[in-house]
C-alpha positions as CSV (number, residue, x, y, z in Angstrom):
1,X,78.9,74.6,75.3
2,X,77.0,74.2,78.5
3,X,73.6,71.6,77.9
4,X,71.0,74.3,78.7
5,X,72.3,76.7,75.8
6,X,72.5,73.5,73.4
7,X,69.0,72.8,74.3
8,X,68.2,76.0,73.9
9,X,69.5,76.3,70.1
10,X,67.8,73.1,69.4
11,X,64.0,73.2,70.9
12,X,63.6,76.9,70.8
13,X,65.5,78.9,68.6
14,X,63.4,78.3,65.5
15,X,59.8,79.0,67.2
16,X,61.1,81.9,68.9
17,X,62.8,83.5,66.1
18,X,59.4,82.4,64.0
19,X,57.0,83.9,66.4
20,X,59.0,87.2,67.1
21,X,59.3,87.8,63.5
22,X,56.0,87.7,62.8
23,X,54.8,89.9,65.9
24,X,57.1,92.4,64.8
25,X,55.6,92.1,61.1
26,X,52.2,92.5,62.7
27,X,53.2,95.2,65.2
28,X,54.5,97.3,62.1
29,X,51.4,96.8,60.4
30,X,49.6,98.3,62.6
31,X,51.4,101.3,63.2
32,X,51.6,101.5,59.5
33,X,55.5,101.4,59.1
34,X,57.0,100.3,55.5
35,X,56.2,96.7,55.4
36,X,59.3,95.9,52.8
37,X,61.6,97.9,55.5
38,X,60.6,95.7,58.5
39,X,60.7,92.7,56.3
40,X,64.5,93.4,55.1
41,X,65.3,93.8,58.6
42,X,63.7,90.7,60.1
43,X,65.5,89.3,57.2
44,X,68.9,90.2,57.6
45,X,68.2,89.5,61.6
46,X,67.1,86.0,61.0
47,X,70.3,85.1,58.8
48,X,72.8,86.1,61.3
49,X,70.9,84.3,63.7
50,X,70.8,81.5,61.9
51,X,75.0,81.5,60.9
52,X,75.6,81.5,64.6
53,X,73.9,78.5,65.6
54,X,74.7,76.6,62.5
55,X,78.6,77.4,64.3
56,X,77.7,77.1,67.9
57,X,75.9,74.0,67.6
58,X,76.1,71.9,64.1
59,X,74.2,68.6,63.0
60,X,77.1,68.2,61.2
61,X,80.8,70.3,61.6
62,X,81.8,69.3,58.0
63,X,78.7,71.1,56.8
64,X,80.2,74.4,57.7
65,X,82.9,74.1,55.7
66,X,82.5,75.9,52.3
67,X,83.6,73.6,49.4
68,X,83.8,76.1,47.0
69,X,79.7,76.2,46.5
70,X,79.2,79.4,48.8
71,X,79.7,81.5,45.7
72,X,77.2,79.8,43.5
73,X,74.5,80.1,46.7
74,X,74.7,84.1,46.9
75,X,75.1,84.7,43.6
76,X,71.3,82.7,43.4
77,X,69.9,85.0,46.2
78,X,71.8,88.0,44.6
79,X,70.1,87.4,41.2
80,X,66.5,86.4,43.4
81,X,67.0,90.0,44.8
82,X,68.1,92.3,42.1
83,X,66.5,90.7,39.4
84,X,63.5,88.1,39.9
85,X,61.6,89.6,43.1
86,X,61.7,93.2,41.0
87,X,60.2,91.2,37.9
88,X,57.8,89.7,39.9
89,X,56.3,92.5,41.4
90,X,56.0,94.1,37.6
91,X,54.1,91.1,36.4
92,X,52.4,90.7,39.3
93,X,50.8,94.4,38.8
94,X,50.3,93.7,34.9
95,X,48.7,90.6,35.6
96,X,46.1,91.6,37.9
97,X,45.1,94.6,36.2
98,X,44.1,92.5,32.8
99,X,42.5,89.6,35.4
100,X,40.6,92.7,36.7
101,X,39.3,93.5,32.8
102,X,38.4,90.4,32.0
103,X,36.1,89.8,35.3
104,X,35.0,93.2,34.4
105,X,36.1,94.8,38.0
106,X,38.0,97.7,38.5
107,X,39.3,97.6,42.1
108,X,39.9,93.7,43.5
109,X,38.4,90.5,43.0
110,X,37.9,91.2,46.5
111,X,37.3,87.1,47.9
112,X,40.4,87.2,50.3
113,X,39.1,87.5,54.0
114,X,41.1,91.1,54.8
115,X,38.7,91.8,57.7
116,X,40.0,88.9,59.1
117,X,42.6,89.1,61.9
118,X,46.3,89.2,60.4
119,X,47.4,85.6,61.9
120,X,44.2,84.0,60.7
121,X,44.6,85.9,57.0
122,X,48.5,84.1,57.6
123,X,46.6,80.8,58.1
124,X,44.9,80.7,55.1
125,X,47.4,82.2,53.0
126,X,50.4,79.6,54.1
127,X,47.9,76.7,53.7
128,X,46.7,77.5,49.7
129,X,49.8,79.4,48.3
130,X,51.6,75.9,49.6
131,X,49.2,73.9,47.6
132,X,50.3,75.2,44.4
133,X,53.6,74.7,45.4
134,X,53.6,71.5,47.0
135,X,52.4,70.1,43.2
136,X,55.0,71.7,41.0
137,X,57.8,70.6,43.7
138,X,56.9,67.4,43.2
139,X,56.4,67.1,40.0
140,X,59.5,68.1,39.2
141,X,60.7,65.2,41.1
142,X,59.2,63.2,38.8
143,X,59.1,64.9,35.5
144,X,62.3,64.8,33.4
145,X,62.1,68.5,32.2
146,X,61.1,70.0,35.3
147,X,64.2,68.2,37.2
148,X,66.3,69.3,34.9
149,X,65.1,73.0,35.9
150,X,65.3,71.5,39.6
151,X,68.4,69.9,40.0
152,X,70.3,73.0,41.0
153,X,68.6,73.1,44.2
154,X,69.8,69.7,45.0
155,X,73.6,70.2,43.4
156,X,75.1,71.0,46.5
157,X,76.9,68.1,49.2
158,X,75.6,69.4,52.4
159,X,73.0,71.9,53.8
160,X,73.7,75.1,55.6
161,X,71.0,78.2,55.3
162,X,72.5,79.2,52.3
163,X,71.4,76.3,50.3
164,X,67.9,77.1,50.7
165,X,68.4,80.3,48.3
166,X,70.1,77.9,45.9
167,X,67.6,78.0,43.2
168,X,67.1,78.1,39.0
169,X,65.1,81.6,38.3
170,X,62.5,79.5,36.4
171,X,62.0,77.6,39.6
172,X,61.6,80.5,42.0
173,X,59.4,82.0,39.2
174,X,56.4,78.8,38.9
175,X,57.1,78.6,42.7
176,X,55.6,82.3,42.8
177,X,52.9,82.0,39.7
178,X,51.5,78.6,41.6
179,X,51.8,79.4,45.2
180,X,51.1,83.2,46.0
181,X,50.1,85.1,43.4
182,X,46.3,83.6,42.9
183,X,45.6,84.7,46.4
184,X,47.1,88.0,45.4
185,X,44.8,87.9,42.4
186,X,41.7,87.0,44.6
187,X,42.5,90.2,46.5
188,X,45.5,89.3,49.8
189,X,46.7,92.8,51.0
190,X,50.4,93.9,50.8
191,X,50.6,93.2,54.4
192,X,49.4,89.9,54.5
193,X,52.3,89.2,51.6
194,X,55.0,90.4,53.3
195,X,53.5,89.0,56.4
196,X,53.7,85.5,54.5
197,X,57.4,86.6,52.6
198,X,58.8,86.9,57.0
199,X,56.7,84.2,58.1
200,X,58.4,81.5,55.0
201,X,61.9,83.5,54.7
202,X,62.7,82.5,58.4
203,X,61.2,79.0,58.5
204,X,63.1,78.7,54.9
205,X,67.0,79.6,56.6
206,X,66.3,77.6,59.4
207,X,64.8,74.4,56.8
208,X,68.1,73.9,55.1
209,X,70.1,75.2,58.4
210,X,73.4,73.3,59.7
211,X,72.0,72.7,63.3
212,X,71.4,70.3,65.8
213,X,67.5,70.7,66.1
214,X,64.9,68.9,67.5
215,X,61.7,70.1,66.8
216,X,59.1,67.8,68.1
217,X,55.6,68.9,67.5
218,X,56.2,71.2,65.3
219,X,57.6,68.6,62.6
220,X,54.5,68.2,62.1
221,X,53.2,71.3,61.1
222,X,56.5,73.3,59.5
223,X,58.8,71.9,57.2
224,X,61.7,71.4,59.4
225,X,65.4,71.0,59.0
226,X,64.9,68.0,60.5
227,X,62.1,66.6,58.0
228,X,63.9,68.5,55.0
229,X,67.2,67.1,55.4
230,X,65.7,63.7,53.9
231,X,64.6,65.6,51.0
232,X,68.1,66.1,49.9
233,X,69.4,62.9,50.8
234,X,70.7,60.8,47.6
235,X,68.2,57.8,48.8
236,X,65.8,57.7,46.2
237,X,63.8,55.9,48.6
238,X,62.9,58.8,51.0
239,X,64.1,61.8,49.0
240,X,60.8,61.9,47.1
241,X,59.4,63.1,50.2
242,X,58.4,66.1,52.3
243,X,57.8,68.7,49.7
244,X,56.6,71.1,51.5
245,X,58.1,74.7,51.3
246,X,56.8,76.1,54.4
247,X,54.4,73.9,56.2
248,X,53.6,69.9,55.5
249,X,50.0,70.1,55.9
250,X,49.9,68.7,52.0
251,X,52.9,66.0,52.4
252,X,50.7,64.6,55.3
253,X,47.3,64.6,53.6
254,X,48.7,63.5,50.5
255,X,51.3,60.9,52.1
256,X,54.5,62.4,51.6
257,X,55.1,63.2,54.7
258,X,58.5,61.1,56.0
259,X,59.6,61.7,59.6
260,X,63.4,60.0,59.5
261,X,62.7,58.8,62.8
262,X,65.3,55.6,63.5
263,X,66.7,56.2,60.7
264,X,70.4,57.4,59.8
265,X,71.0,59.9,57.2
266,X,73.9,59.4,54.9
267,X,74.4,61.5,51.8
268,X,72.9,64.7,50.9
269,X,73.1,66.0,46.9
270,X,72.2,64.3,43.5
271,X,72.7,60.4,42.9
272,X,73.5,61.6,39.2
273,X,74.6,63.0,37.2
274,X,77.5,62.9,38.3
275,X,79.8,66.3,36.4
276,X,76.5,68.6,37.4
277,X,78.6,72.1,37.8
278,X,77.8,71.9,41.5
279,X,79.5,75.2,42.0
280,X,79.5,77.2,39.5
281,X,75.5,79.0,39.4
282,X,75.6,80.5,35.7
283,X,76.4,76.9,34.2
284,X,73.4,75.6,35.8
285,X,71.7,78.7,34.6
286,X,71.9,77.0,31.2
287,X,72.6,73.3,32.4
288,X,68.5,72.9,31.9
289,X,68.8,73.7,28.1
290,X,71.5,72.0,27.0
291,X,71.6,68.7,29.3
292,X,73.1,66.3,27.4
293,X,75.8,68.5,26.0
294,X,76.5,70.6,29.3
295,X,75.8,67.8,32.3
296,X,77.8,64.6,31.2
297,X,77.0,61.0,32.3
298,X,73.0,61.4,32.3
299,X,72.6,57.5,33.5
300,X,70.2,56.1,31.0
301,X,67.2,54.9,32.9
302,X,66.4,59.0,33.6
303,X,64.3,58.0,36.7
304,X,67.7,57.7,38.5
305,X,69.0,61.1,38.4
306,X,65.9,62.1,40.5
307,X,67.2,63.2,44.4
Protein backbone atom coordinates (compact mmCIF):
# COMPACT_ATOMS: atom_id res chain seq x y z
CA UNK A 1 0.00 0.00 0.00
CA UNK A 2 1.41 3.23 -1.19
CA UNK A 3 2.57 5.69 2.15
CA UNK A 4 0.09 8.46 1.45
CA UNK A 5 -3.06 5.99 1.59
CA UNK A 6 -1.40 4.45 4.89
CA UNK A 7 -1.09 7.79 6.27
CA UNK A 8 -4.27 8.46 5.30
CA UNK A 9 -6.01 5.43 7.20
CA UNK A 10 -3.97 6.30 10.21
CA UNK A 11 -4.21 10.31 10.81
CA UNK A 12 -7.45 10.84 9.15
CA UNK A 13 -9.86 8.23 8.82
CA UNK A 14 -11.23 8.35 12.33
CA UNK A 15 -11.82 12.39 12.45
CA UNK A 16 -13.20 12.33 9.09
CA UNK A 17 -15.55 9.55 9.48
CA UNK A 18 -16.34 11.34 13.17
CA UNK A 19 -16.98 14.66 11.85
CA UNK A 20 -19.03 13.53 8.67
CA UNK A 21 -21.16 11.50 10.82
CA UNK A 22 -22.13 13.92 12.92
CA UNK A 23 -22.83 16.66 10.08
CA UNK A 24 -24.98 14.30 8.51
CA UNK A 25 -26.85 13.71 12.01
CA UNK A 26 -27.13 17.40 12.28
CA UNK A 27 -28.01 18.03 8.61
CA UNK A 28 -31.00 15.47 9.20
CA UNK A 29 -32.09 17.14 12.09
CA UNK A 30 -32.74 19.96 10.54
CA UNK A 31 -34.59 18.89 7.73
CA UNK A 32 -36.47 16.85 10.14
CA UNK A 33 -35.72 13.29 8.69
CA UNK A 34 -36.18 10.14 11.08
CA UNK A 35 -33.28 10.47 13.40
CA UNK A 36 -33.20 6.44 14.25
CA UNK A 37 -33.10 5.98 10.19
CA UNK A 38 -30.06 8.29 9.66
CA UNK A 39 -28.49 6.89 12.71
CA UNK A 40 -28.79 2.99 11.43
CA UNK A 41 -27.27 4.22 8.34
CA UNK A 42 -24.29 6.12 9.66
CA UNK A 43 -24.05 2.98 11.64
CA UNK A 44 -23.89 0.39 9.29
CA UNK A 45 -21.59 2.94 7.05
CA UNK A 46 -19.14 3.43 9.78
CA UNK A 47 -18.67 -0.50 10.33
CA UNK A 48 -17.83 -1.29 6.87
CA UNK A 49 -15.55 1.42 6.94
CA UNK A 50 -13.99 0.40 9.77
CA UNK A 51 -13.58 -3.66 8.53
CA UNK A 52 -11.72 -2.33 5.61
CA UNK A 53 -9.06 -0.46 7.21
CA UNK A 54 -8.70 -2.91 10.02
CA UNK A 55 -7.66 -5.26 6.47
CA UNK A 56 -5.89 -2.69 4.53
CA UNK A 57 -3.75 -1.47 7.17
CA UNK A 58 -3.60 -3.63 10.71
CA UNK A 59 -1.76 -2.77 14.07
CA UNK A 60 -1.58 -6.19 14.17
CA UNK A 61 -2.40 -9.01 11.12
CA UNK A 62 -3.04 -11.75 13.69
CA UNK A 63 -5.82 -9.64 15.07
CA UNK A 64 -7.87 -10.23 12.02
CA UNK A 65 -8.01 -13.65 12.31
CA UNK A 66 -11.17 -14.94 14.01
CA UNK A 67 -10.40 -17.51 16.73
CA UNK A 68 -13.57 -18.75 17.04
CA UNK A 69 -14.86 -15.52 19.31
CA UNK A 70 -16.61 -13.64 16.28
CA UNK A 71 -19.72 -15.60 17.18
CA UNK A 72 -19.88 -14.70 20.77
CA UNK A 73 -19.17 -10.64 19.61
CA UNK A 74 -22.44 -10.52 17.31
CA UNK A 75 -24.48 -12.53 19.10
CA UNK A 76 -23.72 -9.46 22.10
CA UNK A 77 -24.65 -6.70 19.61
CA UNK A 78 -27.50 -8.92 18.30
CA UNK A 79 -28.96 -9.29 21.83
CA UNK A 80 -27.92 -5.19 22.49
CA UNK A 81 -30.18 -4.64 19.37
CA UNK A 82 -33.25 -6.86 19.58
CA UNK A 83 -33.49 -6.90 23.07
CA UNK A 84 -31.65 -4.27 25.47
CA UNK A 85 -31.86 -0.90 23.30
CA UNK A 86 -35.88 -1.88 22.90
CA UNK A 87 -36.02 -2.34 26.90
CA UNK A 88 -34.28 0.71 27.38
CA UNK A 89 -36.34 2.94 25.53
CA UNK A 90 -39.54 1.31 27.51
CA UNK A 91 -37.97 2.10 30.81
CA UNK A 92 -36.70 5.01 29.81
CA UNK A 93 -40.37 6.39 29.02
CA UNK A 94 -41.75 4.76 32.41
CA UNK A 95 -39.14 6.26 34.19
CA UNK A 96 -39.49 9.77 33.28
CA UNK A 97 -43.06 9.90 33.47
CA UNK A 98 -43.08 8.90 37.39
CA UNK A 99 -39.76 11.43 37.81
CA UNK A 100 -42.14 13.91 36.17
CA UNK A 101 -45.02 13.07 39.11
CA UNK A 102 -42.93 13.20 41.73
CA UNK A 103 -41.40 16.89 40.77
CA UNK A 104 -44.93 17.48 40.25
CA UNK A 105 -44.34 18.56 36.32
CA UNK A 106 -46.19 17.35 33.54
CA UNK A 107 -44.06 18.17 30.43
CA UNK A 108 -40.00 18.05 31.14
CA UNK A 109 -37.86 18.91 33.89
CA UNK A 110 -36.83 21.19 31.24
CA UNK A 111 -32.87 22.16 32.64
CA UNK A 112 -31.07 20.77 29.44
CA UNK A 113 -29.91 23.78 27.27
CA UNK A 114 -32.14 22.73 23.89
CA UNK A 115 -31.94 26.27 22.53
CA UNK A 116 -28.49 25.76 22.42
CA UNK A 117 -26.78 25.00 19.12
CA UNK A 118 -26.77 21.04 18.39
CA UNK A 119 -22.74 20.66 18.72
CA UNK A 120 -22.62 22.72 21.86
CA UNK A 121 -25.89 20.51 23.29
CA UNK A 122 -23.20 17.33 22.03
CA UNK A 123 -20.56 19.04 24.27
CA UNK A 124 -22.33 18.99 27.24
CA UNK A 125 -23.98 15.85 26.82
CA UNK A 126 -20.63 13.68 25.99
CA UNK A 127 -18.91 15.46 28.89
CA UNK A 128 -21.74 14.44 31.88
CA UNK A 129 -23.28 11.16 30.47
CA UNK A 130 -19.35 10.09 30.53
CA UNK A 131 -19.09 10.95 34.05
CA UNK A 132 -21.46 8.45 35.19
CA UNK A 133 -19.81 6.12 33.17
CA UNK A 134 -16.36 6.78 33.68
CA UNK A 135 -17.25 5.77 37.69
CA UNK A 136 -19.03 2.42 37.24
CA UNK A 137 -16.23 1.44 34.56
CA UNK A 138 -13.95 1.68 36.92
CA UNK A 139 -15.31 0.50 39.69
CA UNK A 140 -15.83 -2.50 38.23
CA UNK A 141 -12.26 -2.81 37.82
CA UNK A 142 -11.92 -2.81 41.19
CA UNK A 143 -14.93 -4.38 42.77
CA UNK A 144 -15.14 -8.11 42.79
CA UNK A 145 -18.94 -8.37 41.80
CA UNK A 146 -18.95 -5.78 39.32
CA UNK A 147 -15.82 -7.56 37.47
CA UNK A 148 -17.37 -10.53 37.51
CA UNK A 149 -20.32 -8.76 35.46
CA UNK A 150 -17.28 -7.05 33.40
CA UNK A 151 -15.03 -9.59 32.62
CA UNK A 152 -16.78 -10.50 29.29
CA UNK A 153 -15.78 -7.40 27.82
CA UNK A 154 -12.16 -8.23 28.45
CA UNK A 155 -12.48 -12.22 27.54
CA UNK A 156 -11.44 -11.88 24.24
CA UNK A 157 -7.27 -12.23 22.90
CA UNK A 158 -7.09 -9.35 20.57
CA UNK A 159 -9.21 -6.24 19.51
CA UNK A 160 -10.89 -5.76 16.24
CA UNK A 161 -14.30 -3.37 16.04
CA UNK A 162 -16.24 -6.18 17.02
CA UNK A 163 -14.98 -6.46 20.44
CA UNK A 164 -16.25 -3.21 21.38
CA UNK A 165 -20.02 -4.64 21.23
CA UNK A 166 -18.69 -7.48 23.42
CA UNK A 167 -20.65 -6.73 26.46
CA UNK A 168 -22.81 -8.47 29.58
CA UNK A 169 -26.50 -6.94 29.26
CA UNK A 170 -26.25 -5.80 32.88
CA UNK A 171 -23.19 -3.88 31.88
CA UNK A 172 -24.61 -2.10 28.85
CA UNK A 173 -27.70 -1.58 31.08
CA UNK A 174 -25.76 0.63 34.37
CA UNK A 175 -23.63 1.97 31.43
CA UNK A 176 -27.12 3.53 30.19
CA UNK A 177 -28.91 4.24 33.77
CA UNK A 178 -25.43 6.19 34.87
CA UNK A 179 -24.38 7.89 31.69
CA UNK A 180 -27.37 9.13 29.58
CA UNK A 181 -30.46 8.74 30.86
CA UNK A 182 -30.20 11.62 33.81
CA UNK A 183 -29.69 14.09 31.03
CA UNK A 184 -32.66 12.54 29.37
CA UNK A 185 -34.45 12.92 32.60
CA UNK A 186 -33.37 16.72 32.99
CA UNK A 187 -35.00 17.17 29.62
CA UNK A 188 -32.02 16.22 26.26
CA UNK A 189 -34.18 16.05 23.01
CA UNK A 190 -34.40 12.91 20.92
CA UNK A 191 -32.04 14.49 18.56
CA UNK A 192 -29.44 15.43 20.75
CA UNK A 193 -29.58 11.36 21.87
CA UNK A 194 -29.23 10.05 18.72
CA UNK A 195 -26.92 12.81 17.98
CA UNK A 196 -24.68 11.44 21.01
CA UNK A 197 -25.74 7.37 20.04
CA UNK A 198 -23.62 8.46 16.10
CA UNK A 199 -21.24 10.68 17.76
CA UNK A 200 -20.07 7.46 20.54
CA UNK A 201 -21.11 4.43 18.12
CA UNK A 202 -18.33 5.58 15.59
CA UNK A 203 -15.66 6.70 18.04
CA UNK A 204 -16.65 3.22 19.89
CA UNK A 205 -15.77 0.75 16.35
CA UNK A 206 -12.91 2.67 15.71
CA UNK A 207 -11.78 2.41 19.92
CA UNK A 208 -11.37 -1.30 19.82
CA UNK A 209 -10.47 -1.22 15.80
CA UNK A 210 -7.48 -3.48 14.38
CA UNK A 211 -5.60 -0.44 12.81
CA UNK A 212 -2.53 1.19 12.57
CA UNK A 213 -3.61 4.65 13.93
CA UNK A 214 -1.98 7.50 15.11
CA UNK A 215 -3.97 9.99 16.47
CA UNK A 216 -1.98 12.76 17.99
CA UNK A 217 -4.04 15.47 19.46
CA UNK A 218 -6.87 13.92 19.58
CA UNK A 219 -5.60 11.23 22.22
CA UNK A 220 -6.24 13.59 24.22
CA UNK A 221 -9.62 14.38 23.96
CA UNK A 222 -11.38 10.85 22.46
CA UNK A 223 -10.73 7.55 23.77
CA UNK A 224 -8.63 6.23 21.11
CA UNK A 225 -7.64 2.84 19.80
CA UNK A 226 -4.49 3.86 20.57
CA UNK A 227 -5.13 4.82 24.36
CA UNK A 228 -7.72 1.90 24.70
CA UNK A 229 -5.62 -0.79 23.58
CA UNK A 230 -3.75 -0.49 27.08
CA UNK A 231 -6.96 -0.98 28.72
CA UNK A 232 -7.14 -4.53 27.61
CA UNK A 233 -3.75 -5.30 27.94
CA UNK A 234 -3.12 -8.25 30.74
CA UNK A 235 -0.58 -5.65 32.61
CA UNK A 236 -2.28 -5.01 35.65
CA UNK A 237 -0.04 -2.17 35.88
CA UNK A 238 -1.55 0.05 33.02
CA UNK A 239 -4.84 -1.85 32.35
CA UNK A 240 -6.57 0.00 35.22
CA UNK A 241 -6.37 2.91 33.06
CA UNK A 242 -8.24 5.03 30.47
CA UNK A 243 -11.73 4.42 31.24
CA UNK A 244 -13.26 6.46 29.25
CA UNK A 245 -16.10 5.29 26.84
CA UNK A 246 -16.10 8.15 24.55
CA UNK A 247 -13.83 10.94 25.49
CA UNK A 248 -11.03 11.02 28.46
CA UNK A 249 -11.80 14.34 29.78
CA UNK A 250 -12.37 12.32 33.32
CA UNK A 251 -9.28 9.80 33.07
CA UNK A 252 -7.17 13.07 32.73
CA UNK A 253 -8.73 15.11 35.52
CA UNK A 254 -8.96 12.22 37.64
CA UNK A 255 -5.44 10.62 36.65
CA UNK A 256 -6.23 7.73 34.70
CA UNK A 257 -5.29 8.88 31.78
CA UNK A 258 -2.13 6.51 30.32
CA UNK A 259 -0.70 7.45 26.97
CA UNK A 260 1.56 4.08 26.13
CA UNK A 261 3.94 6.36 24.72
CA UNK A 262 7.59 4.27 24.60
CA UNK A 263 6.06 1.63 25.71
CA UNK A 264 5.42 -1.86 23.94
CA UNK A 265 2.24 -3.58 24.25
CA UNK A 266 2.24 -7.26 24.76
CA UNK A 267 -0.97 -9.20 25.70
CA UNK A 268 -4.45 -8.10 25.34
CA UNK A 269 -7.37 -10.31 27.40
CA UNK A 270 -7.71 -11.43 31.15
CA UNK A 271 -4.66 -12.42 33.39
CA UNK A 272 -7.18 -14.97 35.04
CA UNK A 273 -9.12 -16.83 35.20
CA UNK A 274 -7.85 -18.69 33.06
CA UNK A 275 -11.14 -21.43 31.63
CA UNK A 276 -13.42 -17.95 31.29
CA UNK A 277 -15.67 -19.31 28.15
CA UNK A 278 -13.92 -16.72 26.01
CA UNK A 279 -16.14 -17.74 23.13
CA UNK A 280 -19.05 -18.80 23.87
CA UNK A 281 -21.51 -15.40 24.91
CA UNK A 282 -24.47 -17.28 26.74
CA UNK A 283 -21.94 -18.96 29.29
CA UNK A 284 -20.80 -15.68 30.26
CA UNK A 285 -24.34 -14.69 30.28
CA UNK A 286 -24.49 -16.68 33.48
CA UNK A 287 -20.59 -16.86 34.21
CA UNK A 288 -21.42 -13.67 36.76
CA UNK A 289 -23.80 -15.90 38.89
CA UNK A 290 -22.25 -18.84 39.23
CA UNK A 291 -18.36 -17.92 39.29
CA UNK A 292 -16.93 -20.37 41.20
CA UNK A 293 -18.78 -23.21 39.78
CA UNK A 294 -18.93 -21.99 36.00
CA UNK A 295 -15.22 -20.08 35.69
CA UNK A 296 -12.60 -22.51 37.17
CA UNK A 297 -9.23 -21.52 38.62
CA UNK A 298 -10.35 -18.09 40.27
CA UNK A 299 -6.58 -17.36 41.68
CA UNK A 300 -7.14 -16.68 45.33
CA UNK A 301 -5.90 -13.25 45.96
CA UNK A 302 -9.20 -11.86 43.72
CA UNK A 303 -7.31 -8.58 42.97
CA UNK A 304 -5.46 -10.55 40.28
CA UNK A 305 -8.15 -11.55 37.99
CA UNK A 306 -8.70 -7.72 37.37
CA UNK A 307 -7.50 -6.73 33.47
Amino acid sequence: MIKPFKTFISSLLFPLTLTLGTSAMIIGAEAAINPETIAMIIAVTTIIIVHTAERLHPFRKEWNKNKGDVKADLTSLAVILAALEPLMKLVTTWATSVALIIVGSTYSLSIFPTEWPLLAQLAIFAVFAEFGRYWIHRASHTQHHLWRVHASHHSADRLYQFNGYRIHPINHLWNYFLGQFPLVLLGASEEIIMLYFVFSSITAAFQHSNIDSKNGLLNYIFSTNELHRWHHTTDKTVGHKNFGSVIVIWDIIFGSYFSGKNNVLDKVGLMSPKNYPINNFWLQMVAPFCWNRCVTNEPTNKEQIYS
